[in-house]
C-alpha positions in Angstrom: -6.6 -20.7 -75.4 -6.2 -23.9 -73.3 -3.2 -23.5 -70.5 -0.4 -25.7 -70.2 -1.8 -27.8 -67.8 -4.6 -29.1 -71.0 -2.2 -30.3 -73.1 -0.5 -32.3 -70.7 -3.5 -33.9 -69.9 -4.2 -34.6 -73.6 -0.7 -36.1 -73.9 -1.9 -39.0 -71.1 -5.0 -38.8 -72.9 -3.7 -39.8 -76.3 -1.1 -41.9 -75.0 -3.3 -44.0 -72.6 -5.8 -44.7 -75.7 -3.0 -44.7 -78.9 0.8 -45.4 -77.2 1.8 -48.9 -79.1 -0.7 -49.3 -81.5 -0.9 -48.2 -85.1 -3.8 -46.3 -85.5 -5.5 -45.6 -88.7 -4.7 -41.7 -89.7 -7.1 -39.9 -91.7 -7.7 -35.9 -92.2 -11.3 -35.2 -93.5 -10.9 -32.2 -93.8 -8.2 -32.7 -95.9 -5.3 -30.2 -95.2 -3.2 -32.6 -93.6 -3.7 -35.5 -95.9 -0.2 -36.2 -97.4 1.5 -36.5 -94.0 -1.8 -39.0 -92.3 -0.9 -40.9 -95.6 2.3 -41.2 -94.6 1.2 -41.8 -90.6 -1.6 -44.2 -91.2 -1.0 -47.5 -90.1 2.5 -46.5 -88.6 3.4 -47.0 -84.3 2.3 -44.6 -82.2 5.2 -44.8 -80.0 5.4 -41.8 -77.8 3.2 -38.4 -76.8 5.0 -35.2 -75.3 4.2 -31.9 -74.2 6.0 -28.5 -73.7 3.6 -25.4 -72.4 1.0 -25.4 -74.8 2.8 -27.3 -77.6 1.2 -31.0 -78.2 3.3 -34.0 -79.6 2.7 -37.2 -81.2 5.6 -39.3 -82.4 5.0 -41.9 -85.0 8.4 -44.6 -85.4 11.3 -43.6 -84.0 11.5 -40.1 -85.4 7.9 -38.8 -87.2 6.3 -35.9 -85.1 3.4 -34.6 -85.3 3.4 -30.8 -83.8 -0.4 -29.9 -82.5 -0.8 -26.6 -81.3 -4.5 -25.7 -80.4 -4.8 -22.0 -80.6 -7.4 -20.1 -79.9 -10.2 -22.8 -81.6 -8.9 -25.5 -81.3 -11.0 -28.7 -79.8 -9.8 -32.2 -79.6 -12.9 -34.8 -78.8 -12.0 -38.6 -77.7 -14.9 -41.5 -78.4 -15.1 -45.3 -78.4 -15.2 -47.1 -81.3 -16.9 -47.3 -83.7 -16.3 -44.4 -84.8 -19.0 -41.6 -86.1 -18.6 -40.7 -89.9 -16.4 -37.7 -89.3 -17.4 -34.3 -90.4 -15.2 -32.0 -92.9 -14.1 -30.2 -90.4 -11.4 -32.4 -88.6 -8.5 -32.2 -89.1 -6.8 -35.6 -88.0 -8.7 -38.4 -86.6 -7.0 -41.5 -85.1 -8.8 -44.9 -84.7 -7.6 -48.2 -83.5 -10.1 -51.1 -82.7 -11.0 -49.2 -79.4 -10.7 -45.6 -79.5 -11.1 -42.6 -81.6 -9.9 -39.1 -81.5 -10.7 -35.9 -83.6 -8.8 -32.8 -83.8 -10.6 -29.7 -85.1 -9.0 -25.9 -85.9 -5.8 -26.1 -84.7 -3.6 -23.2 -85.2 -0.6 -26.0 -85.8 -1.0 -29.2 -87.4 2.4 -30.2 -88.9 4.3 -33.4 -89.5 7.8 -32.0 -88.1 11.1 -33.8 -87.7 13.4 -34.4 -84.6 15.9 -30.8 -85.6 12.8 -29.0 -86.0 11.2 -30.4 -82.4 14.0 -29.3 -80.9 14.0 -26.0 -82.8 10.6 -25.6 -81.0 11.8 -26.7 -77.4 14.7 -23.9 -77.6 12.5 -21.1 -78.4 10.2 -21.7 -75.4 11.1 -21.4 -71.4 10.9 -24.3 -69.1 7.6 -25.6 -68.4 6.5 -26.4 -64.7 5.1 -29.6 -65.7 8.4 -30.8 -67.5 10.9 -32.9 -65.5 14.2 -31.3 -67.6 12.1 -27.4 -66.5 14.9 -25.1 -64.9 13.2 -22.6 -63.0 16.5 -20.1 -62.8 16.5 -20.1 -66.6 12.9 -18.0 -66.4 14.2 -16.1 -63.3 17.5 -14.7 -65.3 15.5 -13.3 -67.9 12.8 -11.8 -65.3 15.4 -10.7 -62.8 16.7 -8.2 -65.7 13.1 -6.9 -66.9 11.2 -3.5 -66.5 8.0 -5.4 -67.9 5.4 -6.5 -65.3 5.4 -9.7 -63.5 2.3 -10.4 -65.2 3.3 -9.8 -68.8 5.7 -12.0 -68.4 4.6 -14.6 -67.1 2.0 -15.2 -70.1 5.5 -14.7 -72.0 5.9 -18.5 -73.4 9.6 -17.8 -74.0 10.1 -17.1 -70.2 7.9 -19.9 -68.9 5.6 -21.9 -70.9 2.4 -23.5 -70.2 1.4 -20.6 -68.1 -1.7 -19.0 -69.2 -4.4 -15.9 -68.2 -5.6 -18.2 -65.3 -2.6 -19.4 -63.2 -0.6 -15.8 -64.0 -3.8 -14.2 -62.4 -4.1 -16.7 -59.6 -0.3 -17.2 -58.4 0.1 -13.4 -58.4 -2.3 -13.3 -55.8 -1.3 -16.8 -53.9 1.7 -14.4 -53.3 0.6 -11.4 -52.9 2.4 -9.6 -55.7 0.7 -6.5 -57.4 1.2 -7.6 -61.1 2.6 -4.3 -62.0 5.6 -4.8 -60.1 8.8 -5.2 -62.6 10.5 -8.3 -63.0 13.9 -7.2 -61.6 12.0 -6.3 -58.3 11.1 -10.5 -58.1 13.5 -11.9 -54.9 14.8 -14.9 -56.0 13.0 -16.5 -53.0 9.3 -14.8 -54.1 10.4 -16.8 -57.8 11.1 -20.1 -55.7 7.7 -19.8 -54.1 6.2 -18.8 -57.5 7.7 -21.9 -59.3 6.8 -24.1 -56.6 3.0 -23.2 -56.4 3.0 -23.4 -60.5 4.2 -26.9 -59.8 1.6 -27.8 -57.6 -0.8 -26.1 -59.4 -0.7 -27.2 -62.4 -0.1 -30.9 -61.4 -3.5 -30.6 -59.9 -4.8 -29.4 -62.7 -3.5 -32.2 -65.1 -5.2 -34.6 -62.6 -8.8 -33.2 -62.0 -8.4 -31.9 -66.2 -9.6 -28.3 -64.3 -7.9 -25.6 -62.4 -8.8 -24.9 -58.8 -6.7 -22.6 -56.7 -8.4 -21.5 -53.5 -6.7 -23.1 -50.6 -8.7 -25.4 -48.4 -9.8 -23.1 -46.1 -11.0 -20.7 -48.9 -13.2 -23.7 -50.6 -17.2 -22.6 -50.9 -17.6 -25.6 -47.9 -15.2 -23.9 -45.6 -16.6 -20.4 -46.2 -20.1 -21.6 -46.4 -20.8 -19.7 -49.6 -22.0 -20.6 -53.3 -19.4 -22.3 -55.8 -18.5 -20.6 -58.2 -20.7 -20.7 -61.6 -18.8 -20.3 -64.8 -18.2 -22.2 -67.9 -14.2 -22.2 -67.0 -14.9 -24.2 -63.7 -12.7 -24.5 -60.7 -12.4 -22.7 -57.8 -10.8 -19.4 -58.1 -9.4 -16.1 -56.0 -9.5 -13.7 -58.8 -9.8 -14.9 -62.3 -13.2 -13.6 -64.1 -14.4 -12.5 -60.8 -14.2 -8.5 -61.4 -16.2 -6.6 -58.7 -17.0 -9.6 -57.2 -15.4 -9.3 -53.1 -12.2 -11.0 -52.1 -12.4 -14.1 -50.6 -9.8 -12.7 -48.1 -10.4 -8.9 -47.5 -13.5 -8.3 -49.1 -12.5 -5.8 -51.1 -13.6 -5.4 -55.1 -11.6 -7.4 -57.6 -10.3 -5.0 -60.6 -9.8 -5.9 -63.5 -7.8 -4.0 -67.1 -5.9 -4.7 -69.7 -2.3 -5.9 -70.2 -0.5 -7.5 -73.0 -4.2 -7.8 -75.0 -5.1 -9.8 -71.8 -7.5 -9.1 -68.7 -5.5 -9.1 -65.6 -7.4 -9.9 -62.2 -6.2 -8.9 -59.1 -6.6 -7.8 -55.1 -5.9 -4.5 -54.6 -5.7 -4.5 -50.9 -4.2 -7.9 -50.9 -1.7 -7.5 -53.6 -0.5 -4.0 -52.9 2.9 -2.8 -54.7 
Protein backbone atom coordinates (compact mmCIF):
# COMPACT_ATOMS: atom_id res chain seq x y z
CA UNK A 1 0.00 0.00 0.00
CA UNK A 2 1.49 3.27 -1.13
CA UNK A 3 2.68 5.63 2.14
CA UNK A 4 1.49 8.90 2.76
CA UNK A 5 4.18 10.56 1.24
CA UNK A 6 2.52 8.92 -2.56
CA UNK A 7 -0.47 10.46 -2.40
CA UNK A 8 0.84 13.72 -1.73
CA UNK A 9 2.77 13.55 -4.54
CA UNK A 10 -0.29 12.48 -6.66
CA UNK A 11 -2.19 15.47 -5.29
CA UNK A 12 0.69 17.92 -7.11
CA UNK A 13 0.48 15.46 -9.75
CA UNK A 14 -3.13 15.84 -10.49
CA UNK A 15 -3.28 19.29 -9.73
CA UNK A 16 -0.23 20.46 -11.81
CA UNK A 17 -1.94 18.56 -15.04
CA UNK A 18 -6.01 19.18 -14.06
CA UNK A 19 -6.28 22.31 -11.30
CA UNK A 20 -8.60 24.98 -13.48
CA UNK A 21 -9.58 23.00 -16.25
CA UNK A 22 -12.74 20.87 -16.79
CA UNK A 23 -11.62 17.76 -17.73
CA UNK A 24 -13.64 15.14 -19.45
CA UNK A 25 -14.74 12.32 -16.77
CA UNK A 26 -15.33 8.93 -17.83
CA UNK A 27 -15.24 5.45 -15.86
CA UNK A 28 -14.76 2.39 -18.39
CA UNK A 29 -15.01 0.26 -16.16
CA UNK A 30 -18.17 1.39 -15.35
CA UNK A 31 -18.72 1.39 -11.49
CA UNK A 32 -18.39 4.91 -11.14
CA UNK A 33 -20.37 6.03 -14.02
CA UNK A 34 -23.26 8.08 -12.49
CA UNK A 35 -21.08 10.34 -10.40
CA UNK A 36 -18.21 10.96 -13.83
CA UNK A 37 -21.67 11.91 -15.46
CA UNK A 38 -22.26 14.18 -13.06
CA UNK A 39 -18.18 15.33 -12.98
CA UNK A 40 -17.63 15.42 -16.66
CA UNK A 41 -17.02 18.70 -18.02
CA UNK A 42 -17.31 20.35 -14.44
CA UNK A 43 -13.85 22.65 -12.76
CA UNK A 44 -11.35 20.90 -11.28
CA UNK A 45 -10.80 23.41 -8.76
CA UNK A 46 -8.68 21.89 -5.99
CA UNK A 47 -6.62 18.47 -5.02
CA UNK A 48 -5.99 17.51 -1.25
CA UNK A 49 -4.46 14.97 0.70
CA UNK A 50 -4.62 13.45 4.28
CA UNK A 51 -2.27 10.19 5.08
CA UNK A 52 -3.14 7.95 2.47
CA UNK A 53 -6.60 9.49 1.54
CA UNK A 54 -6.59 11.24 -2.08
CA UNK A 55 -8.97 14.24 -2.96
CA UNK A 56 -10.32 15.79 -5.97
CA UNK A 57 -12.72 18.61 -5.73
CA UNK A 58 -14.95 19.44 -8.66
CA UNK A 59 -16.97 23.28 -8.12
CA UNK A 60 -16.98 24.51 -5.03
CA UNK A 61 -18.13 21.48 -3.08
CA UNK A 62 -18.09 17.94 -5.37
CA UNK A 63 -15.31 15.56 -3.84
CA UNK A 64 -14.14 12.81 -5.11
CA UNK A 65 -12.57 10.45 -2.27
CA UNK A 66 -9.64 8.07 -3.86
CA UNK A 67 -8.19 5.76 -1.64
CA UNK A 68 -5.69 3.25 -3.34
CA UNK A 69 -5.51 0.21 -1.17
CA UNK A 70 -3.60 -2.39 -1.59
CA UNK A 71 -4.02 -2.50 -5.80
CA UNK A 72 -4.47 0.44 -6.53
CA UNK A 73 -2.33 2.16 -9.62
CA UNK A 74 -2.92 5.58 -10.91
CA UNK A 75 -0.96 6.07 -14.51
CA UNK A 76 -0.53 9.85 -16.02
CA UNK A 77 -0.05 10.18 -20.07
CA UNK A 78 -0.12 13.00 -22.64
CA UNK A 79 -2.79 13.41 -24.86
CA UNK A 80 -4.11 11.81 -26.88
CA UNK A 81 -5.17 9.53 -25.01
CA UNK A 82 -5.05 5.46 -25.43
CA UNK A 83 -8.50 3.73 -25.79
CA UNK A 84 -8.87 2.89 -22.14
CA UNK A 85 -9.17 -0.65 -20.98
CA UNK A 86 -12.25 -2.00 -18.80
CA UNK A 87 -10.46 -1.95 -16.05
CA UNK A 88 -10.19 1.85 -15.11
CA UNK A 89 -11.95 3.15 -13.04
CA UNK A 90 -11.95 7.05 -13.76
CA UNK A 91 -10.01 8.64 -16.41
CA UNK A 92 -9.53 12.39 -16.79
CA UNK A 93 -8.58 14.13 -20.03
CA UNK A 94 -8.19 17.72 -20.97
CA UNK A 95 -6.56 18.81 -24.29
CA UNK A 96 -3.10 17.92 -22.73
CA UNK A 97 -3.16 15.30 -20.13
CA UNK A 98 -4.66 12.10 -19.20
CA UNK A 99 -4.94 10.15 -16.05
CA UNK A 100 -6.27 6.55 -15.24
CA UNK A 101 -7.08 5.19 -12.00
CA UNK A 102 -7.30 1.44 -11.66
CA UNK A 103 -8.53 -0.90 -8.36
CA UNK A 104 -8.92 1.41 -5.85
CA UNK A 105 -10.24 0.35 -2.62
CA UNK A 106 -12.31 3.90 -2.50
CA UNK A 107 -13.67 5.57 -5.36
CA UNK A 108 -16.66 7.81 -4.13
CA UNK A 109 -18.22 11.08 -5.05
CA UNK A 110 -18.43 12.37 -1.27
CA UNK A 111 -19.72 15.73 -0.07
CA UNK A 112 -18.03 18.51 2.17
CA UNK A 113 -19.87 16.85 5.90
CA UNK A 114 -18.67 13.57 4.82
CA UNK A 115 -14.87 15.01 3.92
CA UNK A 116 -14.73 16.19 7.09
CA UNK A 117 -16.23 12.99 8.57
CA UNK A 118 -13.04 11.45 7.01
CA UNK A 119 -10.51 14.09 8.30
CA UNK A 120 -11.78 13.54 12.03
CA UNK A 121 -11.40 9.86 12.05
CA UNK A 122 -7.66 10.08 11.03
CA UNK A 123 -4.58 11.69 13.12
CA UNK A 124 -2.58 14.48 11.87
CA UNK A 125 -0.56 13.92 8.97
CA UNK A 126 3.25 15.07 8.83
CA UNK A 127 2.78 16.45 5.47
CA UNK A 128 -0.33 18.62 6.48
CA UNK A 129 0.19 22.24 7.46
CA UNK A 130 -3.10 22.14 10.12
CA UNK A 131 -0.97 18.43 11.51
CA UNK A 132 -0.67 18.74 15.49
CA UNK A 133 1.94 16.53 16.53
CA UNK A 134 0.74 16.52 20.51
CA UNK A 135 -2.65 15.31 19.26
CA UNK A 136 -0.79 11.73 18.15
CA UNK A 137 1.52 11.99 21.24
CA UNK A 138 -1.64 12.14 23.86
CA UNK A 139 -2.98 9.11 22.56
CA UNK A 140 0.61 7.26 22.40
CA UNK A 141 1.68 8.74 25.78
CA UNK A 142 -1.34 6.62 27.38
CA UNK A 143 -0.69 3.24 25.33
CA UNK A 144 0.73 -0.27 26.32
CA UNK A 145 0.86 -1.07 22.39
CA UNK A 146 4.22 -0.84 20.73
CA UNK A 147 5.73 2.16 19.28
CA UNK A 148 5.57 0.38 16.06
CA UNK A 149 1.98 -0.68 16.01
CA UNK A 150 1.03 2.52 16.40
CA UNK A 151 2.62 4.26 14.32
CA UNK A 152 1.04 2.28 11.26
CA UNK A 153 -2.16 3.29 13.39
CA UNK A 154 -3.85 5.91 10.73
CA UNK A 155 -6.04 7.24 13.58
CA UNK A 156 -2.79 8.21 15.55
CA UNK A 157 -0.79 9.58 12.69
CA UNK A 158 -1.63 9.12 9.13
CA UNK A 159 0.37 8.85 6.12
CA UNK A 160 2.85 6.72 7.95
CA UNK A 161 3.33 3.38 6.47
CA UNK A 162 5.66 -0.14 6.95
CA UNK A 163 8.67 1.91 5.53
CA UNK A 164 9.04 5.27 7.50
CA UNK A 165 7.65 3.36 10.95
CA UNK A 166 10.61 0.90 10.28
CA UNK A 167 13.13 3.49 9.31
CA UNK A 168 12.41 6.33 12.03
CA UNK A 169 12.46 3.74 14.77
CA UNK A 170 15.86 3.21 14.02
CA UNK A 171 16.87 6.96 13.03
CA UNK A 172 16.19 7.06 16.85
CA UNK A 173 17.26 4.30 18.14
CA UNK A 174 13.95 3.04 19.68
CA UNK A 175 13.40 -0.88 19.95
CA UNK A 176 9.84 -1.00 18.37
CA UNK A 177 8.58 -3.03 21.28
CA UNK A 178 8.90 -0.29 23.59
CA UNK A 179 5.23 0.96 24.75
CA UNK A 180 3.86 4.10 23.85
CA UNK A 181 3.70 5.62 27.36
CA UNK A 182 7.45 4.94 27.67
CA UNK A 183 7.85 7.73 24.31
CA UNK A 184 9.49 11.21 26.16
CA UNK A 185 7.83 13.83 24.84
CA UNK A 186 11.17 15.00 23.48
CA UNK A 187 12.03 11.33 21.67
CA UNK A 188 8.10 12.22 19.93
CA UNK A 189 9.51 15.84 18.99
CA UNK A 190 12.44 14.21 17.27
CA UNK A 191 10.21 11.55 15.84
CA UNK A 192 7.73 14.15 14.27
CA UNK A 193 10.39 16.19 13.13
CA UNK A 194 12.36 13.42 11.12
CA UNK A 195 8.71 12.23 9.68
CA UNK A 196 8.64 15.87 8.48
CA UNK A 197 11.73 15.83 6.82
CA UNK A 198 11.33 12.53 5.66
CA UNK A 199 8.52 12.49 4.05
CA UNK A 200 8.95 15.94 2.38
CA UNK A 201 11.86 14.32 0.69
CA UNK A 202 9.97 11.79 -0.35
CA UNK A 203 7.11 13.78 -1.99
CA UNK A 204 9.99 15.57 -3.95
CA UNK A 205 12.26 12.75 -5.30
CA UNK A 206 8.35 10.51 -5.54
CA UNK A 207 10.79 7.73 -3.43
CA UNK A 208 11.91 7.29 0.08
CA UNK A 209 15.52 7.43 0.99
CA UNK A 210 16.59 7.52 4.65
CA UNK A 211 20.27 6.84 5.19
CA UNK A 212 21.96 9.88 6.25
CA UNK A 213 24.67 11.27 4.08
CA UNK A 214 27.38 9.65 5.56
CA UNK A 215 25.56 6.31 5.40
CA UNK A 216 24.91 6.73 1.34
CA UNK A 217 26.51 3.63 -0.79
CA UNK A 218 29.16 6.67 -2.10
CA UNK A 219 30.27 7.49 1.39
CA UNK A 220 30.50 3.84 2.50
CA UNK A 221 31.90 2.70 -0.72
CA UNK A 222 29.38 -0.19 -1.00
CA UNK A 223 26.63 -1.39 -3.66
CA UNK A 224 23.12 0.59 -3.71
CA UNK A 225 20.73 -1.09 -2.76
CA UNK A 226 18.63 -3.31 -5.40
CA UNK A 227 14.99 -3.68 -4.83
CA UNK A 228 11.86 -2.85 -6.63
CA UNK A 229 10.80 -0.36 -3.62
CA UNK A 230 14.04 1.82 -4.29
CA UNK A 231 15.60 4.35 -2.02
CA UNK A 232 18.16 4.04 0.26
CA UNK A 233 17.35 2.35 3.48
CA UNK A 234 18.69 1.32 7.20
CA UNK A 235 16.43 -1.52 7.81
CA UNK A 236 13.42 -1.94 5.70
CA UNK A 237 13.41 -5.39 3.63
CA UNK A 238 16.99 -5.83 4.51
CA UNK A 239 16.50 -8.98 7.06
CA UNK A 240 19.95 -10.67 7.70
CA UNK A 241 21.47 -8.30 5.74
CA UNK A 242 24.38 -6.31 8.35
CA UNK A 243 23.80 -2.89 9.78
CA UNK A 244 25.00 -0.16 8.09
CA UNK A 245 26.15 1.04 11.58
CA UNK A 246 27.15 -1.94 13.77
CA UNK A 247 27.15 -4.61 11.56
CA UNK A 248 25.11 -6.67 13.22
CA UNK A 249 22.02 -8.94 11.44
CA UNK A 250 18.84 -7.14 10.76
CA UNK A 251 15.63 -9.17 12.21
CA UNK A 252 12.81 -9.16 11.06
CA UNK A 253 8.80 -10.65 12.58
CA UNK A 254 5.54 -9.99 12.64
CA UNK A 255 3.47 -7.24 14.17
CA UNK A 256 0.03 -5.89 13.51
CA UNK A 257 -0.09 -8.47 10.11
CA UNK A 258 3.12 -6.31 9.20
CA UNK A 259 6.95 -7.15 9.00
CA UNK A 260 8.82 -5.05 11.40
CA UNK A 261 12.62 -4.32 10.60
CA UNK A 262 14.96 -3.43 13.04
CA UNK A 263 18.72 -3.25 14.76
CA UNK A 264 18.97 -5.15 17.57
CA UNK A 265 22.17 -3.80 18.86
CA UNK A 266 21.34 -0.34 17.71
CA UNK A 267 17.80 -0.20 18.89
CA UNK A 268 18.16 -1.99 22.17
CA UNK A 269 15.08 -1.58 24.71
Amino acid sequence: MPEGHTIHRLAQDYAERFQGTAPRVTSPQGKFSDAADLLNGALLTGTEAHGKHLFLRFRDTDWVHIHLGLFGKVGFGPTPAPPPTDTVRLRLANDTAYVDLRGPTTCALITDDEKRAIHDRLGPDPLRADADPGAAHRRISRSRTTIAALLMDQKIIAGVGNVYRAEVLFRHRIDPYREGRDITPAQWSAIWADLVALMREGVRNNRIDTVRPEHTPEAMGRPPRVDDHGGEVYVYRRATLPCHICGTEIRTAGLAARNLFWCPTCQQP
